[in-house]
PyMOL Python script that loads the backbone (N, CA, C, O; Angstrom):
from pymol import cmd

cmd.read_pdbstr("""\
ATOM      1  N   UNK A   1     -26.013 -48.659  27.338  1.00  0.00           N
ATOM      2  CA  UNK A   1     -25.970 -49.388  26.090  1.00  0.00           C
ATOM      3  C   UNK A   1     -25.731 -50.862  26.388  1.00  0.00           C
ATOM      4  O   UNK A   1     -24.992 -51.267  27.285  1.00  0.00           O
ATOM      5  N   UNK A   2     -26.448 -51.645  25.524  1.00  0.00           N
ATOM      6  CA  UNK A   2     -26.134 -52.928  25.812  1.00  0.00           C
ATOM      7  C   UNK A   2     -27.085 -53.568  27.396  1.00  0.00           C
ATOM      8  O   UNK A   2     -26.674 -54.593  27.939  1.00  0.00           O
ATOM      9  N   UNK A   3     -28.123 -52.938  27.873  1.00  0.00           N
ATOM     10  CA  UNK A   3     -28.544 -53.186  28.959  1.00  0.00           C
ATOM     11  C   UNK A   3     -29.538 -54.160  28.551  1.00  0.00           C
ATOM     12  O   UNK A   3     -29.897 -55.003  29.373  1.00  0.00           O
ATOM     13  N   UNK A   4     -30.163 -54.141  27.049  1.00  0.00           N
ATOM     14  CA  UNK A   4     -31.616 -54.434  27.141  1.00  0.00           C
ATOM     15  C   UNK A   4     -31.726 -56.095  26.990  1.00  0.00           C
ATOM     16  O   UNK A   4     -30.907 -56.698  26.297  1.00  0.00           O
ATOM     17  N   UNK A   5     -32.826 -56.801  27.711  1.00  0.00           N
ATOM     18  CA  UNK A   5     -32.307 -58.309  27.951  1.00  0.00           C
ATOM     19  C   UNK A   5     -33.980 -58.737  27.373  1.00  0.00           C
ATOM     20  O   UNK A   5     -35.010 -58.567  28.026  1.00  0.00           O
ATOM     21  N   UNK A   6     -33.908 -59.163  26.361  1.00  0.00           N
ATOM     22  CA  UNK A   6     -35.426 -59.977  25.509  1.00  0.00           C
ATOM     23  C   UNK A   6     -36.201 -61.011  25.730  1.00  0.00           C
ATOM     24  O   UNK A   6     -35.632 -62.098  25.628  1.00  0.00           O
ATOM     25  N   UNK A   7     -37.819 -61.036  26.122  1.00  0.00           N
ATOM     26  CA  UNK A   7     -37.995 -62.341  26.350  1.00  0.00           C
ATOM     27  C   UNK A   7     -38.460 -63.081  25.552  1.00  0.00           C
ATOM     28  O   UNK A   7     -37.900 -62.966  24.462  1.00  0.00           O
ATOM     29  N   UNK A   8     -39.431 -63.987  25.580  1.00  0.00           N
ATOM     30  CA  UNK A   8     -39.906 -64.456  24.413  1.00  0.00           C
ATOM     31  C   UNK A   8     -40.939 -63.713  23.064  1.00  0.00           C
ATOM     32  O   UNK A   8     -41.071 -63.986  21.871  1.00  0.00           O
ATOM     33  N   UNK A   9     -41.493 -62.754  23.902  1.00  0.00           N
ATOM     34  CA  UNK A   9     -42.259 -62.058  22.925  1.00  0.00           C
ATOM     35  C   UNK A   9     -41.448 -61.395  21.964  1.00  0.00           C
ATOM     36  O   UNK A   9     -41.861 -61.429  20.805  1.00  0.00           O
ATOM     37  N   UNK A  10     -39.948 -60.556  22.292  1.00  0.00           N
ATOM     38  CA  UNK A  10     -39.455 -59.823  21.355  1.00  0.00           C
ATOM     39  C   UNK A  10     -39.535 -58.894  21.912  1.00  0.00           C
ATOM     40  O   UNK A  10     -39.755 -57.950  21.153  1.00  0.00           O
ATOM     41  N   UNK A  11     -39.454 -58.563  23.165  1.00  0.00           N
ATOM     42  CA  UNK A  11     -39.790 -57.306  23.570  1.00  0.00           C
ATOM     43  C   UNK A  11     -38.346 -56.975  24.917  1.00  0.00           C
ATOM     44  O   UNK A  11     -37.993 -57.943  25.590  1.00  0.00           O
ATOM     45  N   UNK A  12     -37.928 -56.134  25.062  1.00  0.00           N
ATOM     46  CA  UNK A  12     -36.958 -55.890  25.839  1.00  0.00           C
ATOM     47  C   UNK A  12     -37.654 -55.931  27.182  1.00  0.00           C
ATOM     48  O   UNK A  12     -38.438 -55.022  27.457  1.00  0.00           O
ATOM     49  N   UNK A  13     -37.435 -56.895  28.024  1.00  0.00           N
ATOM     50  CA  UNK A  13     -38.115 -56.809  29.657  1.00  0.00           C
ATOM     51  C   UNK A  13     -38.016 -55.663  30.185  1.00  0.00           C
ATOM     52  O   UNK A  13     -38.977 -55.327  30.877  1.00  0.00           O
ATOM     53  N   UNK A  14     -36.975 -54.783  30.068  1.00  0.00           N
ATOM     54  CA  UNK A  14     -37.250 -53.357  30.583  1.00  0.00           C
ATOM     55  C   UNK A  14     -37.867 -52.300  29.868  1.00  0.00           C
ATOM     56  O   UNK A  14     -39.021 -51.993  30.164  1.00  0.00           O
ATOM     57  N   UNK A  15     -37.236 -51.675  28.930  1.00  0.00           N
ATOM     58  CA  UNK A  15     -37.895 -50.787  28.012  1.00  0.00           C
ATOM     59  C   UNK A  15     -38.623 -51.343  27.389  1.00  0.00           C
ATOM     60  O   UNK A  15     -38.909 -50.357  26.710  1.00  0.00           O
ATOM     61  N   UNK A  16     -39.434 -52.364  26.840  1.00  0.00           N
ATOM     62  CA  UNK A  16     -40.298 -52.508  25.805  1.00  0.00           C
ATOM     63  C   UNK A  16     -40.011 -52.498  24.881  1.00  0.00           C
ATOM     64  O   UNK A  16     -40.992 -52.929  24.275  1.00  0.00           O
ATOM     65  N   UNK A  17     -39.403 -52.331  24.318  1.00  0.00           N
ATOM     66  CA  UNK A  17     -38.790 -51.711  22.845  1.00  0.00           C
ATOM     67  C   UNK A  17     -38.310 -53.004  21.717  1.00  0.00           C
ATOM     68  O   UNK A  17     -37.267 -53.477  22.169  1.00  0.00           O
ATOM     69  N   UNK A  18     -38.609 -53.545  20.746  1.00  0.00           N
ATOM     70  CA  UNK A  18     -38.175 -54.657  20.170  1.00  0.00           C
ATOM     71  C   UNK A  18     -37.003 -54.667  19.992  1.00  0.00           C
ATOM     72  O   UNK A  18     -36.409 -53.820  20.660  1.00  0.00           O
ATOM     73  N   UNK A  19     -36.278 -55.396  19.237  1.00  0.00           N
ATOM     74  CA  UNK A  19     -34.480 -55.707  18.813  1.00  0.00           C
ATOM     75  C   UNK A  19     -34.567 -54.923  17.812  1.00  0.00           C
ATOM     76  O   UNK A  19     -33.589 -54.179  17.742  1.00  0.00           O
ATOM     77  N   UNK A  20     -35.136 -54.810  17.208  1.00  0.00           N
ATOM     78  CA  UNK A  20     -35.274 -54.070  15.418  1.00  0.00           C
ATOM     79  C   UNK A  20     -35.298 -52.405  16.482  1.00  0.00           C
ATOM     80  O   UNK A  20     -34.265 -51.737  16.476  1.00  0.00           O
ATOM     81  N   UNK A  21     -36.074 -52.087  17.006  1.00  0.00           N
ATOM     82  CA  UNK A  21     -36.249 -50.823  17.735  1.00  0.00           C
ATOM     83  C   UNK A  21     -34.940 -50.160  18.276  1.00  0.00           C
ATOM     84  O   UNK A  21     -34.392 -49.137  17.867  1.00  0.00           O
ATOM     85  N   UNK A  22     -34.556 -51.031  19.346  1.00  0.00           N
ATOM     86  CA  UNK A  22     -32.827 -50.564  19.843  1.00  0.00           C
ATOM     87  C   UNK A  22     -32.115 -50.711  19.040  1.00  0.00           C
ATOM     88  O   UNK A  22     -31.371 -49.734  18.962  1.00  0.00           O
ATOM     89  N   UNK A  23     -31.784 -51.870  17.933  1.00  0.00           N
ATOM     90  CA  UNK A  23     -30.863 -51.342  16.966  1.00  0.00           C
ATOM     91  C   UNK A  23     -30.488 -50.435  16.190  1.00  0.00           C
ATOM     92  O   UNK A  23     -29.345 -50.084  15.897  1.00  0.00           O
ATOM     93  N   UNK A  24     -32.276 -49.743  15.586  1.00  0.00           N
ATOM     94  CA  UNK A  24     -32.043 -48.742  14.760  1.00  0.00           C
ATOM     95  C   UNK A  24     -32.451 -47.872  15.525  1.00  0.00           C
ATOM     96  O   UNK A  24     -33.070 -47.103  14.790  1.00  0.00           O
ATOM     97  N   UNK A  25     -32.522 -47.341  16.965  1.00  0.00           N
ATOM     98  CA  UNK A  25     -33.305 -46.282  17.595  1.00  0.00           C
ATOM     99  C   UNK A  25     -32.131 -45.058  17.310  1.00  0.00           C
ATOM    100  O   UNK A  25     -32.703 -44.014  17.624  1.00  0.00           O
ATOM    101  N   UNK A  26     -31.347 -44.877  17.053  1.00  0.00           N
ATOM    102  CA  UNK A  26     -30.445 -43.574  16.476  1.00  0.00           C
ATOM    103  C   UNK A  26     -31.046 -43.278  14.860  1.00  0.00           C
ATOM    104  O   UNK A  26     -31.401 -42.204  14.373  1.00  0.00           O
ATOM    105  N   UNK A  27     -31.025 -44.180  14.452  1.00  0.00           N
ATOM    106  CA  UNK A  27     -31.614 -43.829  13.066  1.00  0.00           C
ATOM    107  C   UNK A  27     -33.070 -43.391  12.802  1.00  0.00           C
ATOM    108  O   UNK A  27     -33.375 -42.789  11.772  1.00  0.00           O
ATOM    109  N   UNK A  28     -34.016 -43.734  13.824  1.00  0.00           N
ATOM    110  CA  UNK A  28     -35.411 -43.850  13.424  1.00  0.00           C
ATOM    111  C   UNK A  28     -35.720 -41.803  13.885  1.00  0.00           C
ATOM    112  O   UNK A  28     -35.069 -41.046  14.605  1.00  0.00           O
ATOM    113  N   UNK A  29     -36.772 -41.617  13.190  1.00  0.00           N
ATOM    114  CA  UNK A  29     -37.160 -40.316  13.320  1.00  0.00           C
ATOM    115  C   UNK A  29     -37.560 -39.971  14.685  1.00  0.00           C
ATOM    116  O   UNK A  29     -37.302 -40.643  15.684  1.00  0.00           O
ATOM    117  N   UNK A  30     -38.431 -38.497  14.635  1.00  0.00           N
ATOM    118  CA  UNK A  30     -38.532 -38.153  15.920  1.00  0.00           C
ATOM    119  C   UNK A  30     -40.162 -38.982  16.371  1.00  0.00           C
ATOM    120  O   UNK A  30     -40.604 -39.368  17.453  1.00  0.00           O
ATOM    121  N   UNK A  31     -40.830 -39.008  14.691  1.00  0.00           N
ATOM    122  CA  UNK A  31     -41.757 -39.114  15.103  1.00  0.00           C
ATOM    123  C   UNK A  31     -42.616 -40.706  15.237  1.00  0.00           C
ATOM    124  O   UNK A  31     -43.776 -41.057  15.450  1.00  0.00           O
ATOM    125  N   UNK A  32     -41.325 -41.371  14.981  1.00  0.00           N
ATOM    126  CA  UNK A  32     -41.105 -42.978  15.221  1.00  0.00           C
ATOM    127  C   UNK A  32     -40.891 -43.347  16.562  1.00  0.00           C
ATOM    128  O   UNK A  32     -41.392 -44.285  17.182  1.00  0.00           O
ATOM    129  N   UNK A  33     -39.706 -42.095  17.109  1.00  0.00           N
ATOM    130  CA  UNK A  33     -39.467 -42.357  18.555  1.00  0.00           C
ATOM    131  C   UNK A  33     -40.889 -42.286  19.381  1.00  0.00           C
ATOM    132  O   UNK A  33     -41.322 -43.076  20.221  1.00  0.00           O
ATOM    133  N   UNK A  34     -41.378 -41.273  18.948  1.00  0.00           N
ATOM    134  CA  UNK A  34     -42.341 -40.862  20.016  1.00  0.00           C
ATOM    135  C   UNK A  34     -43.977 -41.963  19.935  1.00  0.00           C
ATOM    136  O   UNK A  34     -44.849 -41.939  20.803  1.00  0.00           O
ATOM    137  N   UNK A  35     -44.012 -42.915  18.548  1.00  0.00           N
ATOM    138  CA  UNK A  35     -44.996 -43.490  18.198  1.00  0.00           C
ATOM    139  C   UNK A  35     -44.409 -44.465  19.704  1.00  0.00           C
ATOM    140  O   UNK A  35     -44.926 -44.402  20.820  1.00  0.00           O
ATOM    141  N   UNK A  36     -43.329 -45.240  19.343  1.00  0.00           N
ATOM    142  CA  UNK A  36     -42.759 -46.073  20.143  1.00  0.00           C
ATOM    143  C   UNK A  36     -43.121 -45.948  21.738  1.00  0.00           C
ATOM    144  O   UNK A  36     -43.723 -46.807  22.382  1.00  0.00           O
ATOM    145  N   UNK A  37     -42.591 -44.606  22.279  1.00  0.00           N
ATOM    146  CA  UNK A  37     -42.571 -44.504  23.019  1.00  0.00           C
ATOM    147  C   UNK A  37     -44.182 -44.171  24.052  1.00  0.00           C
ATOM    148  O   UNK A  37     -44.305 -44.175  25.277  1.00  0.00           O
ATOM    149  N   UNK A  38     -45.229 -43.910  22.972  1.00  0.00           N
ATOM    150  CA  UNK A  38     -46.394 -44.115  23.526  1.00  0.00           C
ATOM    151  C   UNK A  38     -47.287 -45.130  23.315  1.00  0.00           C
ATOM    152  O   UNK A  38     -48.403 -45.188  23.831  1.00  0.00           O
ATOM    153  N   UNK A  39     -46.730 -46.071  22.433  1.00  0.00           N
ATOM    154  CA  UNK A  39     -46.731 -47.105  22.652  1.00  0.00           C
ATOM    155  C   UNK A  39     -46.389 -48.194  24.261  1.00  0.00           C
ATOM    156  O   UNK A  39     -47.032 -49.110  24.773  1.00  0.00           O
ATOM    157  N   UNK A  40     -45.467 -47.713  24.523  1.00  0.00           N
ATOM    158  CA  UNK A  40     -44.958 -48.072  25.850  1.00  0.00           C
ATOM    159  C   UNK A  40     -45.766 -47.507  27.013  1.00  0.00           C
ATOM    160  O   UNK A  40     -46.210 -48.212  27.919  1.00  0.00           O
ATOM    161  N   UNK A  41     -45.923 -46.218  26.931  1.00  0.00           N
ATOM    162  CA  UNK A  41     -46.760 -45.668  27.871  1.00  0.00           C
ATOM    163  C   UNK A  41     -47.965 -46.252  27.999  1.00  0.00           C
ATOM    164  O   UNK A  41     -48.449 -46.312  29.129  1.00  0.00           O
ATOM    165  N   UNK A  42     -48.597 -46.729  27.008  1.00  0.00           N
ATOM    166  CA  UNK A  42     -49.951 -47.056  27.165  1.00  0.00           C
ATOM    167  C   UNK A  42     -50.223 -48.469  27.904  1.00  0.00           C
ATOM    168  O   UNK A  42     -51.186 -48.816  28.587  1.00  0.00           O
ATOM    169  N   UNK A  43     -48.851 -49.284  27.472  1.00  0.00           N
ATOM    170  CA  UNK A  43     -48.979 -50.144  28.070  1.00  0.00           C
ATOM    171  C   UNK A  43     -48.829 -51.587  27.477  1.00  0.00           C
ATOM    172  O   UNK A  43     -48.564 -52.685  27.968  1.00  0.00           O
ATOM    173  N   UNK A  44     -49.214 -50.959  25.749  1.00  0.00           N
ATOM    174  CA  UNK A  44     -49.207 -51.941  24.726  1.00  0.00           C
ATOM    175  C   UNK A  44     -48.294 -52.605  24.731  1.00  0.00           C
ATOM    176  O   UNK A  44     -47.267 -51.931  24.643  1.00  0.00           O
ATOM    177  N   UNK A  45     -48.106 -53.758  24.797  1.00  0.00           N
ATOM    178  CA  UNK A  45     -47.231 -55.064  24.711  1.00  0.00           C
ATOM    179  C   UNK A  45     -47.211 -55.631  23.255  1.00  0.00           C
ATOM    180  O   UNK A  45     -46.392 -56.448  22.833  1.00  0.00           O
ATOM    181  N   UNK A  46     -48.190 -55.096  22.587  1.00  0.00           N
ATOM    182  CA  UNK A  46     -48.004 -55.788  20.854  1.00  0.00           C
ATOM    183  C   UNK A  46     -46.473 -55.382  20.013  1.00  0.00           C
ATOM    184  O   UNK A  46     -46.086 -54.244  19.748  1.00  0.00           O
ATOM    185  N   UNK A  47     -45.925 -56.399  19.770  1.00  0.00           N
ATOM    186  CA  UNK A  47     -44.710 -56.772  19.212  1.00  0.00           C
ATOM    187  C   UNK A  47     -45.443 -56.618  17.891  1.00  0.00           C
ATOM    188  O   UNK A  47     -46.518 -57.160  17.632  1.00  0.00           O
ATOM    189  N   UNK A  48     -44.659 -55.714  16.971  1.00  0.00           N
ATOM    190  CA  UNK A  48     -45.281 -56.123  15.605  1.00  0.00           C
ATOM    191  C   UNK A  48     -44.427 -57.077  15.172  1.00  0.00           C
ATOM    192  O   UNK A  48     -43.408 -57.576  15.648  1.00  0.00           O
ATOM    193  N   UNK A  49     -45.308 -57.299  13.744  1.00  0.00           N
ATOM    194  CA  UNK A  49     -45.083 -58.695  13.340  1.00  0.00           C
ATOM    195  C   UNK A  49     -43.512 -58.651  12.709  1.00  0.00           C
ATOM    196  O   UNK A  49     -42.803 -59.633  12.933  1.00  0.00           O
ATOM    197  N   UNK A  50     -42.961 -57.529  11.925  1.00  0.00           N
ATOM    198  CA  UNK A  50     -41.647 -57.439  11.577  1.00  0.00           C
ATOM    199  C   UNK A  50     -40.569 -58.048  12.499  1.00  0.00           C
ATOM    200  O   UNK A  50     -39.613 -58.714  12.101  1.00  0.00           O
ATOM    201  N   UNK A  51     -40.902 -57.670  14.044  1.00  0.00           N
ATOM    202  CA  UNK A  51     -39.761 -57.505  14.728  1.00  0.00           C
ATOM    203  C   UNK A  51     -39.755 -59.039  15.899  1.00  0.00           C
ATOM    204  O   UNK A  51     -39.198 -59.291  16.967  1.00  0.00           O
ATOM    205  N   UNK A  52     -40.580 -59.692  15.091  1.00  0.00           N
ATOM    206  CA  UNK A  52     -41.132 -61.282  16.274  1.00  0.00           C
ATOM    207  C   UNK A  52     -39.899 -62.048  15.258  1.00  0.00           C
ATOM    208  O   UNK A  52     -39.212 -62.708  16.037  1.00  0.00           O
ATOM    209  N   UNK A  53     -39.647 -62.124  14.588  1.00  0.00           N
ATOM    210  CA  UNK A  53     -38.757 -63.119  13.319  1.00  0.00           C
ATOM    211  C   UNK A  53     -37.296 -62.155  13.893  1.00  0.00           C
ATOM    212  O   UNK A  53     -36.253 -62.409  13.290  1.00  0.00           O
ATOM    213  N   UNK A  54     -37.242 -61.367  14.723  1.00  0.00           N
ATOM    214  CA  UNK A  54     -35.523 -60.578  14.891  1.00  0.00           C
ATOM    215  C   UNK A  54     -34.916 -59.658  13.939  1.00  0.00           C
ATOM    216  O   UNK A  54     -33.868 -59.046  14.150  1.00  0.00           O
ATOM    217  N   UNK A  55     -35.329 -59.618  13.320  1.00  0.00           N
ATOM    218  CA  UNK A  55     -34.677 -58.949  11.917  1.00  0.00           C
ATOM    219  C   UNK A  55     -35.502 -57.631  11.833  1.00  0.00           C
ATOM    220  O   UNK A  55     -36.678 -57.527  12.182  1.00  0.00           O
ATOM    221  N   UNK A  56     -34.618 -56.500  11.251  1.00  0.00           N
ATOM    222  CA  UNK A  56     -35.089 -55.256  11.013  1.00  0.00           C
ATOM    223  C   UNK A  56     -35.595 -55.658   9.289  1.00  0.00           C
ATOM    224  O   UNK A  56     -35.004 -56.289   8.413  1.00  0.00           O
ATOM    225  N   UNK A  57     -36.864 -55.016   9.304  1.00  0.00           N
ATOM    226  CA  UNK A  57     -37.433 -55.045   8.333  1.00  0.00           C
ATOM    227  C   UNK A  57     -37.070 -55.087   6.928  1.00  0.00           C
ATOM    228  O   UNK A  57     -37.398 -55.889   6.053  1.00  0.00           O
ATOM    229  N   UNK A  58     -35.974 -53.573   6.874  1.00  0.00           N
ATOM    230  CA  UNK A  58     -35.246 -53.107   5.630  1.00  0.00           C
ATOM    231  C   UNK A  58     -34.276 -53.952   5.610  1.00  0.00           C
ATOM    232  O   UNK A  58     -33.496 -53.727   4.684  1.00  0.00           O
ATOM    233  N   UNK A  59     -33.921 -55.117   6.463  1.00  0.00           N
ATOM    234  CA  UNK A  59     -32.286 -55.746   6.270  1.00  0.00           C
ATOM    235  C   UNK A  59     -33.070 -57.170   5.924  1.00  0.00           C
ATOM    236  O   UNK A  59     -32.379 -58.101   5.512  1.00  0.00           O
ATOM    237  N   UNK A  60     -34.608 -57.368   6.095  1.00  0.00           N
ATOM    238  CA  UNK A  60     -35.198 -58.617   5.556  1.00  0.00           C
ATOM    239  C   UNK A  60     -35.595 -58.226   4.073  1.00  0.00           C
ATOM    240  O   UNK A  60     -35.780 -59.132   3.260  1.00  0.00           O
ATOM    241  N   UNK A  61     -35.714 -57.045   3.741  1.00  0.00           N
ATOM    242  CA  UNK A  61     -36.578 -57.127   2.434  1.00  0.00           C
ATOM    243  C   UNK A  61     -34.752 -56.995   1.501  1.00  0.00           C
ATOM    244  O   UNK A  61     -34.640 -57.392   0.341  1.00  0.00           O
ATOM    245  N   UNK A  62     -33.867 -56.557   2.072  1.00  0.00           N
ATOM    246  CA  UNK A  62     -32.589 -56.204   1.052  1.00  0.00           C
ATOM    247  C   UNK A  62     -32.322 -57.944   0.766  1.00  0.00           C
ATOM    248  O   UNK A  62     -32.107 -58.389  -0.361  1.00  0.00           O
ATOM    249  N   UNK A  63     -32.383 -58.781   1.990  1.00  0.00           N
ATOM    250  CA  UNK A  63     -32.003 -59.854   1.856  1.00  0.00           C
ATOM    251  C   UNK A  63     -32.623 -60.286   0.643  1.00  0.00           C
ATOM    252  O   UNK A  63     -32.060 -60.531  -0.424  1.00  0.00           O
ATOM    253  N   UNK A  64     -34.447 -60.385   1.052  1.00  0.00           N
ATOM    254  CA  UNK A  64     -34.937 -60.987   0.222  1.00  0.00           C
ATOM    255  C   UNK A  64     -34.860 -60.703  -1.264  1.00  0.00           C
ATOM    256  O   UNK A  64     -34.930 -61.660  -2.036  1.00  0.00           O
ATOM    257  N   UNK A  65     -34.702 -59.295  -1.800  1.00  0.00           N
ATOM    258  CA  UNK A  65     -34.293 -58.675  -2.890  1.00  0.00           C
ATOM    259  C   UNK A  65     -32.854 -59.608  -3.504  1.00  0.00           C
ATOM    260  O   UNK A  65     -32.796 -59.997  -4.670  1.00  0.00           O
ATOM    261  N   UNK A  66     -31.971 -59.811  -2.679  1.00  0.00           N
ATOM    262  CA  UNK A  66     -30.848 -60.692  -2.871  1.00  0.00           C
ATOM    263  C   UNK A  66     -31.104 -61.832  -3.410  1.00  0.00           C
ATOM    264  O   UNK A  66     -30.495 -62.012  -4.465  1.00  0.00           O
ATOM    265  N   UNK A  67     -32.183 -63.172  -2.877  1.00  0.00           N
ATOM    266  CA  UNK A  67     -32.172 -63.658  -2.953  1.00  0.00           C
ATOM    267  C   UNK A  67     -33.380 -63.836  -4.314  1.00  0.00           C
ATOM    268  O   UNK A  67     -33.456 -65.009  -4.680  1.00  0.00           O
ATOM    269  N   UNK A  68     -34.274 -62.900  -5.062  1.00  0.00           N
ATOM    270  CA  UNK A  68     -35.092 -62.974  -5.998  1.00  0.00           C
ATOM    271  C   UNK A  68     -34.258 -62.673  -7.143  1.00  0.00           C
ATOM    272  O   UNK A  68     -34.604 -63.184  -8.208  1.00  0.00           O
ATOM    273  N   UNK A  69     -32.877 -61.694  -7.123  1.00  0.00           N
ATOM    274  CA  UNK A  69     -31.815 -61.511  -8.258  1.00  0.00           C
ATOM    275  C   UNK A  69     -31.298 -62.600  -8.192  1.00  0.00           C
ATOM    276  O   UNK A  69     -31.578 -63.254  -9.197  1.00  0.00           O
ATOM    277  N   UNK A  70     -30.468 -63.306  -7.271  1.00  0.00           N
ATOM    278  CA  UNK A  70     -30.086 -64.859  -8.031  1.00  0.00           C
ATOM    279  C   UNK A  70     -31.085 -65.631  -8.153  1.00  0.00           C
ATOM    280  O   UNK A  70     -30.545 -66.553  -8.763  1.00  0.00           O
ATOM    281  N   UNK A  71     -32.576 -66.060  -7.971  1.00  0.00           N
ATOM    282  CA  UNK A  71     -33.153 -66.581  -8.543  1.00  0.00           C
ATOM    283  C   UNK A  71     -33.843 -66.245 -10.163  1.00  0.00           C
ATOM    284  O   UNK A  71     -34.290 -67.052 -10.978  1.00  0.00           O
ATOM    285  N   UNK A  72     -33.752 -65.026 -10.237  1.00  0.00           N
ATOM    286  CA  UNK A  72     -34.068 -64.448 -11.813  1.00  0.00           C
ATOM    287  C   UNK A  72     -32.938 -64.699 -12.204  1.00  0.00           C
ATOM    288  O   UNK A  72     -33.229 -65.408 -13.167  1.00  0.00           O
ATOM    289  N   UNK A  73     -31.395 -64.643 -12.189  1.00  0.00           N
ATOM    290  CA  UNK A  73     -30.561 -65.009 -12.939  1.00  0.00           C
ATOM    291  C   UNK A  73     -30.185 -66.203 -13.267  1.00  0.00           C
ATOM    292  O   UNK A  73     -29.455 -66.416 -14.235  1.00  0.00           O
ATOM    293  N   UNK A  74     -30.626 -67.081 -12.524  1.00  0.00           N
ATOM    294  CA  UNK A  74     -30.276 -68.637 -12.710  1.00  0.00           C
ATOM    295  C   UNK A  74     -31.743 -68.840 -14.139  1.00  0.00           C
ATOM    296  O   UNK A  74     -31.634 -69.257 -15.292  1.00  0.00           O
ATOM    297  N   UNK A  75     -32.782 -68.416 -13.500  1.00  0.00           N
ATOM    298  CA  UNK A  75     -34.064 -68.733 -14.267  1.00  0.00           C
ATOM    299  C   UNK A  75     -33.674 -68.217 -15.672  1.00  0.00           C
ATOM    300  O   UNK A  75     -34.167 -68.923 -16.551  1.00  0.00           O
ATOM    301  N   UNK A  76     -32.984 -67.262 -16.103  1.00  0.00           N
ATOM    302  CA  UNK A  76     -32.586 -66.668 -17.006  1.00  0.00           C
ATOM    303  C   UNK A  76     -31.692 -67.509 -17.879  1.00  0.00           C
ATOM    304  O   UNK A  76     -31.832 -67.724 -19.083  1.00  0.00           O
ATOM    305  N   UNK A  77     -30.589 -68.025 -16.935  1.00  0.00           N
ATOM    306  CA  UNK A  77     -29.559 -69.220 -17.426  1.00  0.00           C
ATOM    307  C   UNK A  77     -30.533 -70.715 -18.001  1.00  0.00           C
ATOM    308  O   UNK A  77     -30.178 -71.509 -18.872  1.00  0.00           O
ATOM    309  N   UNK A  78     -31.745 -70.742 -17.237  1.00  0.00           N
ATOM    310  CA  UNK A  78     -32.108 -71.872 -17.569  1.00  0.00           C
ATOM    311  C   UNK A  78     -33.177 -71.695 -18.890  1.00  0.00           C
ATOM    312  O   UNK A  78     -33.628 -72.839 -18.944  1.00  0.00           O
ATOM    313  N   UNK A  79     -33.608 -71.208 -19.593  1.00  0.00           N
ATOM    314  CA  UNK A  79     -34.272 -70.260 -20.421  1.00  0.00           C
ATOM    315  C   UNK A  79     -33.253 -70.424 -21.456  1.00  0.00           C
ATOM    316  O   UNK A  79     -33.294 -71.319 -22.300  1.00  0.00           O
ATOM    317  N   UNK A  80     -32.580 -69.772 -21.393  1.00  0.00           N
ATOM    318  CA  UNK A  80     -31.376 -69.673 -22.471  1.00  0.00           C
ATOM    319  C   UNK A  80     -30.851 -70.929 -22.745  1.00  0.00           C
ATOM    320  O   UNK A  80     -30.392 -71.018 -23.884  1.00  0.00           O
ATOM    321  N   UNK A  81     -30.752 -72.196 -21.874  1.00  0.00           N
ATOM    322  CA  UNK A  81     -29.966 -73.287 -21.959  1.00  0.00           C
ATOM    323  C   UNK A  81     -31.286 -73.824 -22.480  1.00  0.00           C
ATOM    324  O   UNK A  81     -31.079 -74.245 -23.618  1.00  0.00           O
ATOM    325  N   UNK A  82     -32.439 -73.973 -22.164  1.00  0.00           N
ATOM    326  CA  UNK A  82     -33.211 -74.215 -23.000  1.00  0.00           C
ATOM    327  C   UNK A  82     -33.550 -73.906 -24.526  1.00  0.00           C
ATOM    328  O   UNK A  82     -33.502 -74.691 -25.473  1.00  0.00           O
ATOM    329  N   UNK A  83     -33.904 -72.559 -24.519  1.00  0.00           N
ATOM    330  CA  UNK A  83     -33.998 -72.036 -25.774  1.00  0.00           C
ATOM    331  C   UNK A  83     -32.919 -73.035 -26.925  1.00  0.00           C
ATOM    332  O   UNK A  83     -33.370 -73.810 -27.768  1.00  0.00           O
ATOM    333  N   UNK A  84     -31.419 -72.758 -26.676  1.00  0.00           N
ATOM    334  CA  UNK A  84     -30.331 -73.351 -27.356  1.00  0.00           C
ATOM    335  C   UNK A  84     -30.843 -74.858 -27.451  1.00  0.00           C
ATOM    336  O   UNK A  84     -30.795 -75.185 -28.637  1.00  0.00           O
ATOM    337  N   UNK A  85     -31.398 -76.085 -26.514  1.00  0.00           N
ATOM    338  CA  UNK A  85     -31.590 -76.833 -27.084  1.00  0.00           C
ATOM    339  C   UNK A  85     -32.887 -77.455 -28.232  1.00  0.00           C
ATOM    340  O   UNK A  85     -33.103 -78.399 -28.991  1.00  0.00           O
ATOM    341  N   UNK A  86     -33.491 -76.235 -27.749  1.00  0.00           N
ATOM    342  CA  UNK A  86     -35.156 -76.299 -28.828  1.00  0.00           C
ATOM    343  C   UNK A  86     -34.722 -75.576 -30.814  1.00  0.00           C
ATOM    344  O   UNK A  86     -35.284 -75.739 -31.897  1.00  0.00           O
ATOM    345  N   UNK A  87     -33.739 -74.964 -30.462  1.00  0.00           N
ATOM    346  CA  UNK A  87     -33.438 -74.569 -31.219  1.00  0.00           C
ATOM    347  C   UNK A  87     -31.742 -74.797 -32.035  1.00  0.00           C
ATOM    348  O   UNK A  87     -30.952 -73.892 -32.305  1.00  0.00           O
ATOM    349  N   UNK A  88     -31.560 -76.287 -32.281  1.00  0.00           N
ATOM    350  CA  UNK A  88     -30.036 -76.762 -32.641  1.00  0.00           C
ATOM    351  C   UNK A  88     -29.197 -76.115 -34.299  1.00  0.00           C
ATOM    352  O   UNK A  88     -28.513 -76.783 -35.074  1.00  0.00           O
ATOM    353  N   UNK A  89     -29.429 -75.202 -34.366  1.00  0.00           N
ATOM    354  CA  UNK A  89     -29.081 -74.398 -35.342  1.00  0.00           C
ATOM    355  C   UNK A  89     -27.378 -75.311 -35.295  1.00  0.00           C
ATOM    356  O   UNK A  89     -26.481 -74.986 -36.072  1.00  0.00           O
TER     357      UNK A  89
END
""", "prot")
cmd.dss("prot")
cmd.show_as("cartoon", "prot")
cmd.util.cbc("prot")
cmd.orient("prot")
């Protein structure tokens, strides 16, 4: 644990395996492991595109989900602060 050392591609110089890959490799299925892992066998060096930016996929889209709820809630605030001045009842 803790062996795997990354180079520029995103790819672990020994195993192959991206950062997103060893992080979640306990979690990922059997049949994820084994995509992975013949992946490696073959020889393929393609980094997908998720795992070139460092980040596991599901922890970029929760982020981004984060960050589209405070932008709908502010947009919401600004709407309303509008509305109230179009309308000086």
């Amino acid at each position: 644990m803790g062996l795997c050392r990354f180079g520029g591609q995103g790819a672990c110089l020994g195993c192959h395996r991206t950062k997103a890959e060893v992080k979640g490799w306990k979690r990922l299925s059997a049949a994820a492991k084994a995509a992975i892992n013949e992946r490696i066998r073959q020889g393929t060096q393609e980094v997908p595109v998720a795992a070139r930016n460092g980040k596991a996929p599901r922890k970029r889209l929760r982020k981004l989900e984060r960050k589209i709820g405070k932008l709908e809630a502010k947009l919401a605030a600004l709407r309303a602060e509008r509305d109230a001045m179009a309308d000086p009842d």
